[in-house]
C-alpha positions as CSV (number, residue, x, y, z in Angstrom):
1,X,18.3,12.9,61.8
2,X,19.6,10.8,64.5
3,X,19.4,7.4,63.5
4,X,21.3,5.5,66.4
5,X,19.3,2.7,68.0
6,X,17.9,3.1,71.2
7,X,19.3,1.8,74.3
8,X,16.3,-0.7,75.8
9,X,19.1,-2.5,78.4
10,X,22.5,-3.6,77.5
11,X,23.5,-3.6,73.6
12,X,25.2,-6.9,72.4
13,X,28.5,-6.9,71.9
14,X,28.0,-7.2,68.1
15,X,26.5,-4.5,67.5
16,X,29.0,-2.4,69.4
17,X,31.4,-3.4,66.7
18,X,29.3,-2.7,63.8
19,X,30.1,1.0,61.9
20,X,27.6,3.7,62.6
21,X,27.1,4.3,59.1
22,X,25.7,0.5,58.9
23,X,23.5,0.6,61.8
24,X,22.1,4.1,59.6
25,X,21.8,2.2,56.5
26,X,18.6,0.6,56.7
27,X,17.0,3.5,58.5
28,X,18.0,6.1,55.5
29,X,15.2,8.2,53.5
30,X,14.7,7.0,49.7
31,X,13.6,10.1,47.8
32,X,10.7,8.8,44.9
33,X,11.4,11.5,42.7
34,X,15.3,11.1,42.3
35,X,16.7,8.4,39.6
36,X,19.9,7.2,38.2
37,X,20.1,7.4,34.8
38,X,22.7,7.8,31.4
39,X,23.0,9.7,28.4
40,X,21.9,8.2,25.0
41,X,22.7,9.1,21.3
42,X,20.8,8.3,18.0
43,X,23.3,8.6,16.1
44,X,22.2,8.9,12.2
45,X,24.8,7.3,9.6
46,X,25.2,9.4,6.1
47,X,25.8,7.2,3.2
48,X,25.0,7.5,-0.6
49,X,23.0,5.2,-2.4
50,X,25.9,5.0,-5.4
51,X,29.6,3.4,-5.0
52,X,32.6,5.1,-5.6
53,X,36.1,6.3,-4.5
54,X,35.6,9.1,-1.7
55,X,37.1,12.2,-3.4
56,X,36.1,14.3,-0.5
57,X,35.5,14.6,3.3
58,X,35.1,18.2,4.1
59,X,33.6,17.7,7.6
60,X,36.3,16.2,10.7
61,X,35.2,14.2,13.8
62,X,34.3,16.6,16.5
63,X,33.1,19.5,14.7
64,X,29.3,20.9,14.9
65,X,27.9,22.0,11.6
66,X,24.4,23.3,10.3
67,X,22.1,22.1,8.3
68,X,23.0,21.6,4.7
69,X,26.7,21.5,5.0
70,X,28.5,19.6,2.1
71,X,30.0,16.3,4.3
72,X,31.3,14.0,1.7
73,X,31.8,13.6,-2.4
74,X,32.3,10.2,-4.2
75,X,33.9,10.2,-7.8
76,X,30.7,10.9,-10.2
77,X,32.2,9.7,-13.6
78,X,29.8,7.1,-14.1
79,X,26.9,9.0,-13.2
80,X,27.7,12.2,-15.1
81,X,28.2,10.2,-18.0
82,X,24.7,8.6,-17.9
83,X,23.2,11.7,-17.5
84,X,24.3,12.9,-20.5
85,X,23.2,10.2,-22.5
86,X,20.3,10.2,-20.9
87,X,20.3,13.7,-22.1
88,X,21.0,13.4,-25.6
89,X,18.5,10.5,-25.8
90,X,15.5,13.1,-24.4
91,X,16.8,15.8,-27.4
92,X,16.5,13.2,-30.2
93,X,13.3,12.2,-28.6
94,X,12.1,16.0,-28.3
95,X,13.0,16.5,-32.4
96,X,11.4,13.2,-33.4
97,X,8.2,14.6,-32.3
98,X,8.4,17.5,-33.5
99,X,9.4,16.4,-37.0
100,X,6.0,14.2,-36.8
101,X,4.0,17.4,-35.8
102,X,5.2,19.4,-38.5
103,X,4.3,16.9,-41.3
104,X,6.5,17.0,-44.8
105,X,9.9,19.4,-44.9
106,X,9.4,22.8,-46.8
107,X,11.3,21.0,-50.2
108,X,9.5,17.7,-49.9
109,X,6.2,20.5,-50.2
110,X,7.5,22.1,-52.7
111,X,8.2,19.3,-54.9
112,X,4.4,18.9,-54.8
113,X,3.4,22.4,-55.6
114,X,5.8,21.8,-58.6
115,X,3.9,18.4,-60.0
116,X,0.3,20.3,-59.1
117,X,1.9,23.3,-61.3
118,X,2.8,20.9,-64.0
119,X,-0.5,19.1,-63.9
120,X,-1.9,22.5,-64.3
121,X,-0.3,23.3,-67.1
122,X,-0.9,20.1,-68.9
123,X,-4.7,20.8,-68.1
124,X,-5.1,24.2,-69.7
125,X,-3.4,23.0,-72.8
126,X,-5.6,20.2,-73.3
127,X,-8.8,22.5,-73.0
128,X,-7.2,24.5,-75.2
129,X,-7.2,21.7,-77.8
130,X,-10.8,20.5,-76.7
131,X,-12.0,23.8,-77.6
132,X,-10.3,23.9,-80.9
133,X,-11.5,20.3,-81.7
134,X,-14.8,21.1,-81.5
135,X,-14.3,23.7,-83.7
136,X,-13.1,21.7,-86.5
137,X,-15.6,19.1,-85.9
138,X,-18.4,21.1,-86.4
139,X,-16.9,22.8,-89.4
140,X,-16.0,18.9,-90.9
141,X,-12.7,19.0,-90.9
142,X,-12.1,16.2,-87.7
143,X,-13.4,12.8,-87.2
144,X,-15.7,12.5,-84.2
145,X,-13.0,10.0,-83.2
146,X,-10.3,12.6,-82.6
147,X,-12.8,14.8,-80.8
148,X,-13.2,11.8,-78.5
149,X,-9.5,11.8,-77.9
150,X,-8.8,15.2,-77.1
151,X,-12.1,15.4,-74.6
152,X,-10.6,12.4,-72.6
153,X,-7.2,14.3,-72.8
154,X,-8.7,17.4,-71.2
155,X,-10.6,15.1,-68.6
156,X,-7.2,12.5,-67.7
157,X,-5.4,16.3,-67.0
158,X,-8.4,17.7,-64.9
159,X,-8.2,14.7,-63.0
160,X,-4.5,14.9,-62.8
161,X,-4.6,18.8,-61.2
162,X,-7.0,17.4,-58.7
163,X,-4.7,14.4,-57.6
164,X,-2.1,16.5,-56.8
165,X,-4.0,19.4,-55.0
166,X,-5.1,16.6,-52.6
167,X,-1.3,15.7,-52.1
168,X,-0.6,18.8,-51.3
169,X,-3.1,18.9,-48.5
170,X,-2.0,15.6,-47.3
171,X,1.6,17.1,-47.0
172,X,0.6,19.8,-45.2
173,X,-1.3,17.8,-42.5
174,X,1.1,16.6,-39.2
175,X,1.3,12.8,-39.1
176,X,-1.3,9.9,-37.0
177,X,-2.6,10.6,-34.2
178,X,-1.4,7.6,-32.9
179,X,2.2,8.0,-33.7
180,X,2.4,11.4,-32.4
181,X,0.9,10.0,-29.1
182,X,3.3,7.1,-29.2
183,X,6.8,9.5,-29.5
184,X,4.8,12.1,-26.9
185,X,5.4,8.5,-24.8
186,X,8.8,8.2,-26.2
187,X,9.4,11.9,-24.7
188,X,8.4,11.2,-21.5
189,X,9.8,7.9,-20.8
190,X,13.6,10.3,-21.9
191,X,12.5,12.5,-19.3
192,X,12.3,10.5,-16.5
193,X,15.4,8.8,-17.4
194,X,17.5,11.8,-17.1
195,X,15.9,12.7,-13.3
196,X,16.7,9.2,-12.9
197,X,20.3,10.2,-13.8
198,X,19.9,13.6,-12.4
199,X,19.2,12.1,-8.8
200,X,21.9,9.6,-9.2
201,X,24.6,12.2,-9.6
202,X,23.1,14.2,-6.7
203,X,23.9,11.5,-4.4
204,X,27.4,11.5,-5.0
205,X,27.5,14.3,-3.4
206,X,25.9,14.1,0.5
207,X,25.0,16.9,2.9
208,X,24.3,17.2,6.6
209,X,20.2,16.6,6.9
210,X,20.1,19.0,10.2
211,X,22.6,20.6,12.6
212,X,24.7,18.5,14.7
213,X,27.9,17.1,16.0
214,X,30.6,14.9,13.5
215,X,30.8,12.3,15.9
216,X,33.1,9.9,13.7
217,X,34.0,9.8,10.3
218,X,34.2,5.6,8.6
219,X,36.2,6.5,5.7
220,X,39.8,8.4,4.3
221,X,39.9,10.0,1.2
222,X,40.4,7.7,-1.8
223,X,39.2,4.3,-0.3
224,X,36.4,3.1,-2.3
225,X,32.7,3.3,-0.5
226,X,30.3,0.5,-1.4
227,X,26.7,1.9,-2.0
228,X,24.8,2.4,1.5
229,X,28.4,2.2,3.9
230,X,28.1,5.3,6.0
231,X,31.1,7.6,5.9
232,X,30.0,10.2,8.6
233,X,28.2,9.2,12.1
234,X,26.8,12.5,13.2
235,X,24.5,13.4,16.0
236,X,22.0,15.9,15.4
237,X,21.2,17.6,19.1
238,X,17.3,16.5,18.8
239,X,18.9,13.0,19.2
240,X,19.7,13.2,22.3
241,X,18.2,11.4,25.1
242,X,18.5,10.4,29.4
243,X,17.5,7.2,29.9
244,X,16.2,6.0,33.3
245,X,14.1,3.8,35.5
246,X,11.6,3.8,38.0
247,X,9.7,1.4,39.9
248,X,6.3,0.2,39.6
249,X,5.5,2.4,42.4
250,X,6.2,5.1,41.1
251,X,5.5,5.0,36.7
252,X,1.8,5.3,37.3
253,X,2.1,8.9,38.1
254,X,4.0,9.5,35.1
255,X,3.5,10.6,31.4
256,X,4.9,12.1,28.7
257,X,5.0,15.5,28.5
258,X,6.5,15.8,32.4
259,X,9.1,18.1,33.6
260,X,12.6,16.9,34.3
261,X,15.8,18.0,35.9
262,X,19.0,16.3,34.3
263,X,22.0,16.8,36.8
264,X,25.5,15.5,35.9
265,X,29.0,15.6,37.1
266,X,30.8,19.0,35.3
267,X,27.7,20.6,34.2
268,X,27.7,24.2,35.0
269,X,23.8,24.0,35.9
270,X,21.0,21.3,35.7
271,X,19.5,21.1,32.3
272,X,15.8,20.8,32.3
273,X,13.9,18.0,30.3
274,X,10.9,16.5,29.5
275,X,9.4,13.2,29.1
276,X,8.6,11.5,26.1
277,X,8.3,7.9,26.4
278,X,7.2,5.4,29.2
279,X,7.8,1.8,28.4
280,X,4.9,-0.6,29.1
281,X,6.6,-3.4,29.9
282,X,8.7,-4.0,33.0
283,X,12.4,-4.9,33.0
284,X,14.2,-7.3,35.1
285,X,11.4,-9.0,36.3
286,X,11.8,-11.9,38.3
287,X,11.3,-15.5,37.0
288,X,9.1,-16.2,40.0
289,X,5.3,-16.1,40.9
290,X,4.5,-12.2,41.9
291,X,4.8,-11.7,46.1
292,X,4.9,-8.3,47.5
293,X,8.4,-9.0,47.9
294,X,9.4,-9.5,44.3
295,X,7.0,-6.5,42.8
296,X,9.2,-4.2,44.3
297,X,12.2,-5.1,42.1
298,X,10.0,-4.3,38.7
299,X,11.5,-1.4,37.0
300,X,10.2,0.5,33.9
301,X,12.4,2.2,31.1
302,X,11.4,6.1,30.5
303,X,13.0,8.6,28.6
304,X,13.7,12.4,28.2
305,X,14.7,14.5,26.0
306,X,16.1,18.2,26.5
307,X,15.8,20.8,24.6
308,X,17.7,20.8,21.3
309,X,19.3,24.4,22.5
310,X,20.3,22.0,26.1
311,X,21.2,18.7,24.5
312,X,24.9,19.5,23.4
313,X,25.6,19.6,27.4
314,X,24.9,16.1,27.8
315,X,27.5,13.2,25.9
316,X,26.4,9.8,25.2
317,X,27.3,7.0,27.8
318,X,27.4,10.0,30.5
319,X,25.6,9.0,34.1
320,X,23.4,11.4,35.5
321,X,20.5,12.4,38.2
322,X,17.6,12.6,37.2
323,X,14.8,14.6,39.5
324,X,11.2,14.7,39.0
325,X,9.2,17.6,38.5
């Protein structure tokens, strides 16, 4: 449009010597649905939990990879180690309790059956002689004393047979309740020590959580990584934001969920977005009392995100246009 001022008499000098494009200026359309902005990166920092000396860095700054791709190894001597005796403690711990389920070894049993045997033995022979006694005694030819003698004979053997039937059972029977609950403990606390181990190991070796960019890598093969240092900076594409602001007039008819255009310098096309945050509080407000004046400098932060397919187009740090839908 022509924005020249209009002639009402003569113009001052001054203004004859101003540019046309400032005498324009203040008369120039400001379009309410069209923001500066920038590209922003989350960037997510892979580390292991354990130390060690990096053994290997199979990933290199700049390269995309998928989900699960090995990224980095640390030495796992230490760990490997203490899963294996972690190991060998749960198998001692497994054949403890099973020894106390089992009760007495076959030979300790079968040095039983041999006394009971024995015992029986000794018991038939001394009925044998109880009957025989009280033969003679009725015919005369004993004293009731020996009688007596061979009847607690036969008895002390009966009683002998019985002793060692009962040890026989007791053999056979697994041990206390209580103790077998107390190495079932033993068994379990062995278990969770080796996936204790187990998950310590695992972390020596780290994968990519989700599909992404290498954006850096911290660390060279054989330096030593203190537990929790990242070694790889990557930036999965769901990371990726456009930052921008808008005044107070205009945030009210926002909210998340809105459609987007993100234009930038080099892109082949504009890559579509949609809101997903609104700040509540305003930025660079003035340290002075509110005046129609000063409310007009009151921005508010929002943020988009494209769509993971979209977001490798956009770079961290890169300005862009944003337009309102």
């Amino acid at each position: 449009m022509n924005c020249a001022p209009r002639s009402h008499g003569r113009v001052p000098a001054a203004l004859r010597l101003l540019p046309a494009a400032a005498l324009c200026a203040g008369c120039a359309h400001h379009d309410d649905r069209t923001f500066q902005g920038y590209v922003e990166g989350e960037f997510v920092y892979l580390g292991s939990s354990q130390s060690g000396k990096l053994t290997e860095l199979s990933v290199a700054r700049g390269q995309t990879v998928d989900s699960n791709t090995p990224m980095f190894a640390l030495d796992p001597v230490d760990e490997a180690a203490a899963l294996q005796q972690a190991q060998q403690q749960l198998d001692a711990a497994r054949a403890q309790l099973a020894d106390i389920r089992t009760g007495k070894r076959p030979p300790e049993v079968a040095v039983t059956q041999a006394q009971l045997a024995q015992a029986v033995a000794s018991s038939r022979k001394a009925d044998l002689q109880l009957v025989r006694d009280e033969a003679q005694y009725r015919a005369g030819g004993i004293p009731k004393g020996q009688l007596d003698d061979s009847r607690q004979n036969a008895n002390a053997d009966a009683a002998q047979v019985r002793q060692w039937m009962h040890q026989l059972d007791v053999d056979r029977l697994p041990n206390r309740t209580q103790q077998i609950a107390a190495q079932a403990a033993q068994v379990e606390a062995a278990q969770a020590a080796v996936a204790q181990a187990q998950w310590k190991l695992d972390q020596t070796h780290v994968s990519a959580p989700d599909r992404g960019l290498v954006y850096d890598t911290l660390y060279r093969i054989g330096e030593w990584v203190q537990a929790g240092n990242p070694v790889v900076q990557m930036l999965p594409p769901r990371n990726i934001k456009v930052r921008f602001f808008v005044p107070e007039t205009v945030v009210g008819r926002l909210a998340p969920g809105r459609s987007l255009t993100i234009h930038c310098d080099g892109c082949a096309a504009d890559v579509p977005a949609k809101i997903t945050y609104i700040s509540s509080t305003a930025e660079y407000t003035p340290p002075v009392i509110y005046s129609n004046e000063s409310r007009a400098k009151l921005v508010f932060l929002v943020e988009a995100h494209p769509s993971v397919a979209d977001a490798p187009k956009l770079h961290p740090g890169q300005p862009v246009e944003v337009t309102l839908q």
